[in-house]
Each structure stands twice: as C-alpha cells, then as structure tokens.
N, C-alpha and C positions, 0 to 999 in steps of 0.2 A: 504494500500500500504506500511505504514513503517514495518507494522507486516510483510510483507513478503518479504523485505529488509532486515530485522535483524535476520528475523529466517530461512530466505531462503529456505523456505517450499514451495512445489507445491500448485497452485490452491486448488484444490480439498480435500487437507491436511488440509489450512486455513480454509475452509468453514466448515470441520469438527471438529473443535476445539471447545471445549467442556470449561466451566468456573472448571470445576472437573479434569482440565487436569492444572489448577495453584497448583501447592504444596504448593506455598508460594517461594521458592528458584531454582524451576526448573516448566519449562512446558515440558508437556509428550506428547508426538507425537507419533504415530505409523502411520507411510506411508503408505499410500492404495499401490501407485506402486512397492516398493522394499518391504514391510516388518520390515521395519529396525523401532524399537523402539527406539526415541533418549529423552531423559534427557537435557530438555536444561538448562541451569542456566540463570537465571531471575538476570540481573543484573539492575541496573539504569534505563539505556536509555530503555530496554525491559517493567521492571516494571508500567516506565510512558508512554508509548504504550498500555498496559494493561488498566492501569487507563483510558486512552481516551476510549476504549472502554465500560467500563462501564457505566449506564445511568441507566434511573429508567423504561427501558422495563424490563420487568419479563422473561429473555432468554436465555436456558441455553449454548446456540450458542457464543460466542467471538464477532464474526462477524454475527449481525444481522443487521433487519430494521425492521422498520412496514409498511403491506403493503400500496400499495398504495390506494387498495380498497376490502372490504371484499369479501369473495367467499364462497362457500358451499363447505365443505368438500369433497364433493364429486367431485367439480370441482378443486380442489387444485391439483398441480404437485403430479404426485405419489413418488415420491422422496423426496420431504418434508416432516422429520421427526415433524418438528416444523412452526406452521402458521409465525415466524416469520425469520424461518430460510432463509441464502442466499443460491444460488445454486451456482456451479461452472459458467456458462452462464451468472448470472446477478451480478459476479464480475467481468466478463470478459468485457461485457455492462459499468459499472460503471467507468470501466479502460478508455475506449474508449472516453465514454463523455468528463470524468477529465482532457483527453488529448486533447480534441476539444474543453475547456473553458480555457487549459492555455494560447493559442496563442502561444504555440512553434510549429516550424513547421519544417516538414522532407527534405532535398532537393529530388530534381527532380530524383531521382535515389531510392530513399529508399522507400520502405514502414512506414505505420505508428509504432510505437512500440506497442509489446501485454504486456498483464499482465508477460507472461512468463520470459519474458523480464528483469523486475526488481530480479530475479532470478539471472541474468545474470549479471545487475547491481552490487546485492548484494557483487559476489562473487567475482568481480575486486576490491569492496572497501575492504573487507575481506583484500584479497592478499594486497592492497597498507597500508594497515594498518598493516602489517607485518603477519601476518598469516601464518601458513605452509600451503601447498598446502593438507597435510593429516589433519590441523583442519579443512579447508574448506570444504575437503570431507565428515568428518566425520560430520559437521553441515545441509549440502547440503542431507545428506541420499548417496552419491552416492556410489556405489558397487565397482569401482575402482576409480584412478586418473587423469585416461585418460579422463574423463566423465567431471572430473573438469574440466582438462586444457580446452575442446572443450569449455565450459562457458566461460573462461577466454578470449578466442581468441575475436580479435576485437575491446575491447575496450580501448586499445592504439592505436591510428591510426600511423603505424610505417612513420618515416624520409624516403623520398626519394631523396638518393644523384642525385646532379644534378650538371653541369659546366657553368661557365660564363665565358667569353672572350673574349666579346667585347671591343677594346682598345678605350676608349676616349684621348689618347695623340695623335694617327695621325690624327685623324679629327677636334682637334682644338676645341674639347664641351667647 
C-alpha cells in the first residue's frame, strides 16, 4: 500500500514490478494502460519501501507472497508468471481485509475505500506537499491534467457557509 502511495502506480503496474526495474537511483515502470514509461527517482522514503519488500523469498516480483498452499502447475492461474507472484485481485482482496482489521469505518452514506483509492490519496498528498499539478501528472502516468484534477477532487471536504441569529439578549438565556 505505501509502494502505491509514493509511486502512484495503478494496481496492475505494482503487481508487475519487477526487482530488475530498481536501477539503484530510479524505478522503471512502463504502464500496461497508457504506455507511458516513467523513471522514477528512488529517493529515501521510496528506497526504505523497497527494502521492506525485500525478504529471503527467491522472487523476482517486488510484490510477492508464498502461497498459501501448493498446487500443480497445471492448476495455477494462467496469468501467473511466477508461483509466487501477486495478481491484481488478490491485492485488491489484501486491500479489503487490511481495511476490515483496522477498525476504521465509513459513515452510513459511503462505501468502503478500494485499493484505487490510495491513488487518489497519493495525489492530494503530492499536491499538499506543494507539487505542481504537471509533477503529479507526470508521476500519476496521466495523459493530461484534467485526469489529475478528477483524482484531486474530494479530498478537501469544502466549508459550507451557513447563518446564525438566534438572539439570546430578548429571551433573557
């Protein structure tokens, strides 16, 4: 979840990240949905993100696990490249749980929050961290800046001016 707060990578991008996509000074992304090849620079806070994912599975996945119980080749996802690789679905699963054991909870009007979501997150803390709305873009993959702001929207919950005038001096409160 922080890899895809900091790098503000879709689903399906994280799962496919690759330990051959660290330079050392930048991680290399190529977006399945736009195309867009980005370079990111591995700063600090990225770096020790990175390092959590590392462990002594043999995987050359970023974002792995081991499964929960072995299977025959044959019965493996066809989509898994790797027996320990994650799929887009069972980060999405993973997302849901994490949010169902932290006890925070949605009011009566919301649904719950997706993975997509921290996406969305990312890119208001970007902008409150001073950010241009064109680094955000260009971090985000997105093809314009419209696409940003649409991410942006929402999570200021804006002031609703409102009047008081009820007088407490004629009634003597």
């Amino acid at each position: 979840m922080e890899l895809a707060l900091v790098t503000l990578q879709r689903r399906d991008d994280l799962v496919s990240l690759l330990w051959s996509a660290d330079t050392g000074d930048a991680l290399l992304v190529e977006q399945k949905k736009t195309g867009k090849r980005l370079k990111i620079e591995i700063g600090p806070d990225l770096r020790e993100i990175l390092s959590r994912c590392r462990d002594r599975v043999a995987c050359q996945y970023i974002l792995h696990r081991l499964p929960e119980k072995g299977r025959p080749k044959d019965m493996q996802a066809v989509r898994r490249m790797h027996t320990f690789q994650i799929l887009p679905e069972q980060l999405t699963r993973a997302f849901a749980k994490a949010f169902a054991q932290s006890g925070l909870s949605v009011g009566k009007d919301r649904t719950r929050p997706t993975f997509h979501e921290i996406r969305s997150l990312g890119i208001a803390e970007y902008r409150k961290a001073g950010w241009s709305e064109q680094e955000v873009q260009a971090l985000a993959g997105h093809a314009d800046v419209e696409m940003t702001r649409h991410y942006m929207e929402g999570h200021e919950a804006p002031w609703q001016p409102v009047k008081s005038g009820l007088s407490t001096r004629r009634k003597g409160y």
